[in-house]
C-alpha positions in Angstrom: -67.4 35.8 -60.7 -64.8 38.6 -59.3 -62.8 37.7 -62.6 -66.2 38.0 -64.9 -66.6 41.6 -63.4 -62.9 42.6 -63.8 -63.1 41.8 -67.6 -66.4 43.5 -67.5 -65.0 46.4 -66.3 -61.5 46.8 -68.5 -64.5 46.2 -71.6 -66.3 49.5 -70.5 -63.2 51.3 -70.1 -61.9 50.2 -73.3 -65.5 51.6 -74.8 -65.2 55.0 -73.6 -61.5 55.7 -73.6 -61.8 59.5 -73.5 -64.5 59.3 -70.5 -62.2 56.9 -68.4 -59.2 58.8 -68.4 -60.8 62.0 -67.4 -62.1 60.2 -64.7 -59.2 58.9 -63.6 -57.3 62.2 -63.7 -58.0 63.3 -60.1 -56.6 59.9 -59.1 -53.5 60.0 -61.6 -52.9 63.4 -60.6 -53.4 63.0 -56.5 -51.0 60.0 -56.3 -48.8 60.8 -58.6 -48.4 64.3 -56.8 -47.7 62.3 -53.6 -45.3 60.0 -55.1 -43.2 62.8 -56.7 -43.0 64.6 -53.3 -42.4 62.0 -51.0 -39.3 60.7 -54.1 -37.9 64.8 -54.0 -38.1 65.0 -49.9 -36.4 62.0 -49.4 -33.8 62.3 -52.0 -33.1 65.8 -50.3 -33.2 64.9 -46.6 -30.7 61.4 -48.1 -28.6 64.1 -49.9 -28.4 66.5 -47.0 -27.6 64.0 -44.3 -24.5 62.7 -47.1 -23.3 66.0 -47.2 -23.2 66.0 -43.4 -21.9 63.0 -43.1 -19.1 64.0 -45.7 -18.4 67.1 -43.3 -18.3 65.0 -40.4 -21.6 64.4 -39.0 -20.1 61.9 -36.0 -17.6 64.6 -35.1 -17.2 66.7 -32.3 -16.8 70.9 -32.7 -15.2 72.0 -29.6 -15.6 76.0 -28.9 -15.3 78.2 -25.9 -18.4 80.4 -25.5 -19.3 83.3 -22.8 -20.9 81.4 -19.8 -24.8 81.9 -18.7 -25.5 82.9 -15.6 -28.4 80.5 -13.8 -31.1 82.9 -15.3 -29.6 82.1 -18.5 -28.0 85.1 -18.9 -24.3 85.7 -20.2 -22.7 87.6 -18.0 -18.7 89.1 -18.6 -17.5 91.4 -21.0 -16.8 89.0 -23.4 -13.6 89.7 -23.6 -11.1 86.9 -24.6 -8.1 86.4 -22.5 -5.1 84.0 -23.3 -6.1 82.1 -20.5 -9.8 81.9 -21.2 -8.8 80.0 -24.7 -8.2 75.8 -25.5 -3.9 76.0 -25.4 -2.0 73.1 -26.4 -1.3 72.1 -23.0 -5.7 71.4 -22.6 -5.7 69.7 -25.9 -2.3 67.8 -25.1 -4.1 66.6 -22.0 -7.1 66.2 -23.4 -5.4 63.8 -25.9 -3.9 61.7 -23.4 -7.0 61.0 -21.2 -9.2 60.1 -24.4 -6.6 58.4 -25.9 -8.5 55.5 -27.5 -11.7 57.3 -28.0 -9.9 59.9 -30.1 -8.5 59.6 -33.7 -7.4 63.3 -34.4 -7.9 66.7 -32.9 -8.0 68.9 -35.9 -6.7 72.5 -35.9 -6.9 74.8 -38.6 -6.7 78.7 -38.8 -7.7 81.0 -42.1 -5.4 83.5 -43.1 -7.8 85.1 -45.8 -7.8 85.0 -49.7 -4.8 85.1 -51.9 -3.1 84.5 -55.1 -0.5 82.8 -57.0 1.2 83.9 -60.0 3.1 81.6 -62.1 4.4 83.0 -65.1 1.4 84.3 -67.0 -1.3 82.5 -65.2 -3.2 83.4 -61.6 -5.0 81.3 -59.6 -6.9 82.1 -56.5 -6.3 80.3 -53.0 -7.7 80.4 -49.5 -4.4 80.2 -47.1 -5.4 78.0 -44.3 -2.9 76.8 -42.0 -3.3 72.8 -40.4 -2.2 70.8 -37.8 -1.1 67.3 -39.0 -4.4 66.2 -37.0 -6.1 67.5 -40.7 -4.4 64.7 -42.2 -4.8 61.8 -39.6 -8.6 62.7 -39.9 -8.8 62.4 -43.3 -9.5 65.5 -44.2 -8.1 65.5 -47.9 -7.2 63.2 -50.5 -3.4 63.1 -51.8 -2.3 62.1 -55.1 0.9 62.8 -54.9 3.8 63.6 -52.5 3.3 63.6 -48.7 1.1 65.1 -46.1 2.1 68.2 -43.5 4.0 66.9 -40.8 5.1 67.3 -37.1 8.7 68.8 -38.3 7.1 71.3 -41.1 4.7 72.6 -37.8 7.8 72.9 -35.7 10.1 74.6 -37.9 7.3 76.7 -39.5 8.5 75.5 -42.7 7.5 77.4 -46.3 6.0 74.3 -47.7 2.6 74.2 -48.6 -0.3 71.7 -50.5 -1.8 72.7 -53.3 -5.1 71.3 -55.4 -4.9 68.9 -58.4 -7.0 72.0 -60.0 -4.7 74.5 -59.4 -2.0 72.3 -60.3 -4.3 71.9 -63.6 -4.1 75.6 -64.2 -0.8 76.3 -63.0 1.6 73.2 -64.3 -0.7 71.9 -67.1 -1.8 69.1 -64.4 1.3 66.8 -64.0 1.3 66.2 -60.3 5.0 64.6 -59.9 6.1 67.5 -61.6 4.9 70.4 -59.5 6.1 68.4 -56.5 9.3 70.8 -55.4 8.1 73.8 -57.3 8.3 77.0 -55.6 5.4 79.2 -55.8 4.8 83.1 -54.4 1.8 83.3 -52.9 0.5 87.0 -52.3 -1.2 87.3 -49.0 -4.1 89.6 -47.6 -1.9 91.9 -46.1 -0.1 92.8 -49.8 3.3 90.7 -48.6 4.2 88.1 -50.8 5.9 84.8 -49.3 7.4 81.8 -51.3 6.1 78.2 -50.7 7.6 75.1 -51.7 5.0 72.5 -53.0 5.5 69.2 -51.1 1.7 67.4 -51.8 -1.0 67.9 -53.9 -4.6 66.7 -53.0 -8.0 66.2 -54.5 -9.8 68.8 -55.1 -13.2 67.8 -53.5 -16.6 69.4 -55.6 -19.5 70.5 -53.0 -23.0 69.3 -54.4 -25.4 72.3 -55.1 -27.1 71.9 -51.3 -23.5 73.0 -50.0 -23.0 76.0 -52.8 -20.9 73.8 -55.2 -20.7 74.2 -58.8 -19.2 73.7 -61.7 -15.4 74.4 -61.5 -13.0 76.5 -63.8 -9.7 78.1 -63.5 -10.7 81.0 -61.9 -12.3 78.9 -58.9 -10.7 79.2 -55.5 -8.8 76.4 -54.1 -7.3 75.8 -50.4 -3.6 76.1 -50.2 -2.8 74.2 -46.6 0.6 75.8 -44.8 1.7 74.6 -41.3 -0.2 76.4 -38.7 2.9 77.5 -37.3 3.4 79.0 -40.7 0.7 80.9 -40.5 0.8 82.0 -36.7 4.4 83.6 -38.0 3.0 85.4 -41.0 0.1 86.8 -39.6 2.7 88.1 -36.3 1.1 86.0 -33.7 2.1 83.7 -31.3 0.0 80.5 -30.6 -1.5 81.6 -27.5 -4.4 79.6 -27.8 -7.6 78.4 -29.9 -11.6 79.8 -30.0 -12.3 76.2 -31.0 -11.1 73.0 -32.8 -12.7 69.8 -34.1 -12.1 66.0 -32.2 -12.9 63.4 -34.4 -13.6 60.0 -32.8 -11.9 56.7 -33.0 -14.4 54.2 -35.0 -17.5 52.9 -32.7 -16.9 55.4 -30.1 -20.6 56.8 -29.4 -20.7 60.6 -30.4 -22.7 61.3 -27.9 -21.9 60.0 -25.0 -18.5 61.3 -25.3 -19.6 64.8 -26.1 -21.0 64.3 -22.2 -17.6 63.6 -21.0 -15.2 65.9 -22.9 -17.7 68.7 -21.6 -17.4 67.4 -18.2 -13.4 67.0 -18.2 -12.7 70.6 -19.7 -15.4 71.6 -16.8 -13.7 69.9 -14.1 -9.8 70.0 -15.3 -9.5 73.6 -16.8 -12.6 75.6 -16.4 -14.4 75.1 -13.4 -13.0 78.6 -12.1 -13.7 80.5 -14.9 -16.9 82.9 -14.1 -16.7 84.4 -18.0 -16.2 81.0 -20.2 -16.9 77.6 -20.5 -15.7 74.7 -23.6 -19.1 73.9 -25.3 -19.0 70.4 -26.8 -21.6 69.7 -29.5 -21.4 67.7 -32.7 -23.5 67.5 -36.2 -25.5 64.6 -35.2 -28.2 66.9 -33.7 -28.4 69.3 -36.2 -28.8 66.1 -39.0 -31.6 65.1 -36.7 -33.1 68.2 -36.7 -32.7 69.1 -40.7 -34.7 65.3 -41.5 -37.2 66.0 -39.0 -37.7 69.3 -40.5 -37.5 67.9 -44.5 -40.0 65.4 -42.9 -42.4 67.2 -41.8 -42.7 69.6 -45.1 -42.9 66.3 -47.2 -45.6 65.6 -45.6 -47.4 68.6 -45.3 -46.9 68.9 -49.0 -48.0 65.5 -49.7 -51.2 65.6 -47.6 -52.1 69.1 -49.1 -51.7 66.9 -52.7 -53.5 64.1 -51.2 -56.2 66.7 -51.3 -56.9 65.8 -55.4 -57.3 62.3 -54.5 -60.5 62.9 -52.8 -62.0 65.4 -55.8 -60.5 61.9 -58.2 -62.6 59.7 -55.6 -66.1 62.3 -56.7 -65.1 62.2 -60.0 -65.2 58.1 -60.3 -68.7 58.2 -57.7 -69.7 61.1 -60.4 -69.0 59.0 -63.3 -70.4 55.4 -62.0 -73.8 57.6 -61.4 -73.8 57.9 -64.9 -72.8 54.8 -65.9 -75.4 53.2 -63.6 -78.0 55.4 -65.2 -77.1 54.2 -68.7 -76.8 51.0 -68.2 -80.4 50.8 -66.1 -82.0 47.9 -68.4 -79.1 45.8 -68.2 -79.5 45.8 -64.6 -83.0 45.0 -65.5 -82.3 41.8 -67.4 -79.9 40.7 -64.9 -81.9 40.9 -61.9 -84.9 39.2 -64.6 -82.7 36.8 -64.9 -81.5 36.0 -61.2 -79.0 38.0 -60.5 -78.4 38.6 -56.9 -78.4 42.6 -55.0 -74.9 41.4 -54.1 -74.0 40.3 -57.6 -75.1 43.6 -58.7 -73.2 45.8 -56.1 -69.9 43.3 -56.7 -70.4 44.3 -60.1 -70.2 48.1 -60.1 -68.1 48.0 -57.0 -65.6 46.1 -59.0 -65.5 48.3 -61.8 -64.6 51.3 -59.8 -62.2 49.9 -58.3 -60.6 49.2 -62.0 -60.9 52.7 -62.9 -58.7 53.7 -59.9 -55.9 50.9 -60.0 -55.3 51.7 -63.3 -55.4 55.5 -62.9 -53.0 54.6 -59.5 -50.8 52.6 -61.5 -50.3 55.6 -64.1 -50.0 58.0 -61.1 -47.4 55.8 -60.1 -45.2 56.3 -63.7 -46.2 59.8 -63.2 -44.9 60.5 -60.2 -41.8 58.5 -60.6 -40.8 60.6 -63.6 -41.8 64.0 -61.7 -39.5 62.6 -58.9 -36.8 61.6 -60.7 -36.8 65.4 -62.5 -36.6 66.9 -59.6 -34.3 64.7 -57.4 -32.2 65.5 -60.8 -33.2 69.6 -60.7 -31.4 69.7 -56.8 -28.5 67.3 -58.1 -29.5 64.6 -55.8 -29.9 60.6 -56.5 -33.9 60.5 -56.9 -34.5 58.4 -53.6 -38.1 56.3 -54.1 -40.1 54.6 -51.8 -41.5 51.3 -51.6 -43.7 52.0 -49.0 -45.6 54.8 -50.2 -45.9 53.3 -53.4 -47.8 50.5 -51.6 -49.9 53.0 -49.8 -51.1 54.3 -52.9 -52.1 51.3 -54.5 -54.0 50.6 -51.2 -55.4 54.1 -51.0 -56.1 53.6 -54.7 -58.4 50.5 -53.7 -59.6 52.0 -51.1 -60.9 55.4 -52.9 -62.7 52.5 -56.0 -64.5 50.9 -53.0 -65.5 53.9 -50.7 -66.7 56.2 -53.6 -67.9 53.2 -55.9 -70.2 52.0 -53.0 -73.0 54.3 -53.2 -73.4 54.0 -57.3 -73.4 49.9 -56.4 -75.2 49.9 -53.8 -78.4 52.4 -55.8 -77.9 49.9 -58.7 -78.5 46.7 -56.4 -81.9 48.2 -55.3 -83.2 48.8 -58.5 -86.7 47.7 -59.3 -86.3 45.2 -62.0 -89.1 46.1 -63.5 -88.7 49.9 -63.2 -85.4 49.2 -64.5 -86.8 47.1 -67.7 -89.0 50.0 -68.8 -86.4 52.7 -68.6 -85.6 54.3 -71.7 
């Protein structure tokens, strides 16, 4: 019977093509809008959470901040002294009592914006100086020659790492053969400085969400000195740190050790200060709070599209009014010839559900292709989703029965006879 009425219903459709797809636009048009937004959001919020990840999402971001006072207030001048900062002694000992929850305690310090000339070409560099905890962290690729070490930091040695792309612009992009080069690197302050290359790493490409771009040889690259380097150039002494980054040994839980680092700089080295205090807080929360966020505007979004599946759901009701009144003394001979109320209703109620699985199933295509453009518009993998694809099949069902019930139902309680003489 239920089969009978299906192949009923794909005949009428088939019979008035151009009716049945205007019909089913609403539908095509509501879900498809759904699918397409709820593909984009969660390609971005996937994309963003990467990105974080990439940065170090697990990681802890150690900084010392003015301290509230219990109305919440900061009180002090907020002026810095020596003493107020993270010294290596803290972070020595700090090192030592975490030891096996700790994989590297990364320092790094920027100098400002500089340049290189070799020969007739220039390339731009940002002169950051790095502890060797950069490197035990992972923080850069190498594909050739060594890392910083623990004797260029204590000697303050002019050696430096460069990018493959500046090596690219610089020494036609033969690795091996920059190694040992020496290079004169113009500082911010005017004074030039010569650096002897001793590794070159990958130059890593940020994804449009994180201001990336296509890269050329006037982009700007990172050229890594010692930190102790850098403390001598810029005239300073290493007095101490505003902040630094601890990055956890694998399976250590982020944040239950953000608890205790906060409590042991408390206790150990700040717990007389009345001006300052280490704050300990890592990227986890703010990932949290960015998907939460994404979330919530995909679905806004989607429900305000969901809004075209009801004016769809009118259109089929509209359109099975019509159909009903057309087809009045068929339902005549039917119900002359025995047909059931409930034969009648299963009939029309089957047929609008028809119209809106197919015009679901073409939402479906449509909103996988308007996904996939704009998962591909933000540079981000297009990310569907099973689920709501399931949910709109469902809701597609759901719309065919609902709004096909009242056009069924008027048909069932025609008067056969009424029905036989309508012309």
């Amino acid at each position: 019977m239920i089969w009978e009425n299906i192949k009923l219903a794909l005949g009428g459709l088939r019979s008035n093509k151009m009716r049945t797809l205007l019909t089913m636009l609403g539908i095509i048009i509501g879900i498809g809008s759904v699918i397409a937004i709820v593909t984009v959001g969660n390609s971005l919020t996937s994309s963003v959470s990467e990105s974080l990840v990439a940065m170090g999402g697990n990681n802890l971001q150690l900084s010392v901040d003015p301290r509230p006072d219990e109305n919440g207030d900061y009180i002090g001048n907020y002026g810095y002294m020596e003493s107020d900062l993270l010294s290596d002694e803290m972070l020595q000992a700090y090192q030592e009592r975490f030891a096996r929850q700790i994989k590297a305690v990364v320092l790094t310090e920027s100098w400002g914006a500089g340049r290189i000339q070799q020969g007739a070409n220039t390339a731009k560099v940002n002169i950051t100086g790095v502890n060797q905890g950069y490197f035990d962290a992972g923080k850069c690729e190498l594909v050739a020659g060594r890392a910083l070490n623990e004797t260029d930091q204590e000697g303050a040695r002019q050696v430096a790492l460069v990018s493959d792309l500046l090596v690219e612009n610089l020494f036609g992009g033969d690795a091996q053969a920059a190694l040992g080069q020496t290079v004169e690197v113009t500082g911010p302050d005017g004074g030039v400085n010569e650096f002897a290359i001793v590794g070159v790493y990958a130059y890593q490409i940020m994804g449009p969400l994180l201001g990336g771009g296509t890269v050329n040889k006037n982009t700007t690259t990172d050229l890594y000195l010692p930190l102790a380097t850098v403390h001598e150039m810029e005239g300073i002494a290493s007095g101490g740190y505003f902040g630094c980054e601890v990055v956890p040994a694998a399976g250590v839980d982020a944040d239950a050790f953000q608890t205790r680092s906060e409590q042991f700089f408390e206790e150990r080295f700040y717990k007389n200060n009345e001006q300052f205090r280490v704050t300990v807080y890592n990227l986890q929360n703010e990932m949290s709070s960015i998907t939460s966020v994404l979330g919530t505007i995909s679905l806004a979004i989607g429900v305000i599209a969901g809004i075209s599946l009801l004016v769809g759901g009118i259109g089929v009701m509209n359109i099975m009014l019509v159909s009903i009144t057309e087809r009045t003394r068929e339902i005549g001979i039917r119900k002359a010839l025995g047909a059931s109320n409930g034969a009648i209703r299963t009939q029309f109620i089957v047929e609008s559900v028809v119209i809106c699985l197919v015009g679901g199933a073409l939402g479906i295509l449509v909103g996988f292709g308007l996904g996939s453009l704009g998962a591909s518009l933000i540079g981000a993998p297009a990310r569907a989703d099973l689920g709501t694809v399931l949910v709109a099949v469902g809701f597609s069902m759901g719309i065919g029965v609902f709004f096909g019930y009242y056009p069924a139902n008027k048909a069932a309680k025609l008067d056969p006879i009424e029905a036989l003489r309508y012309e």
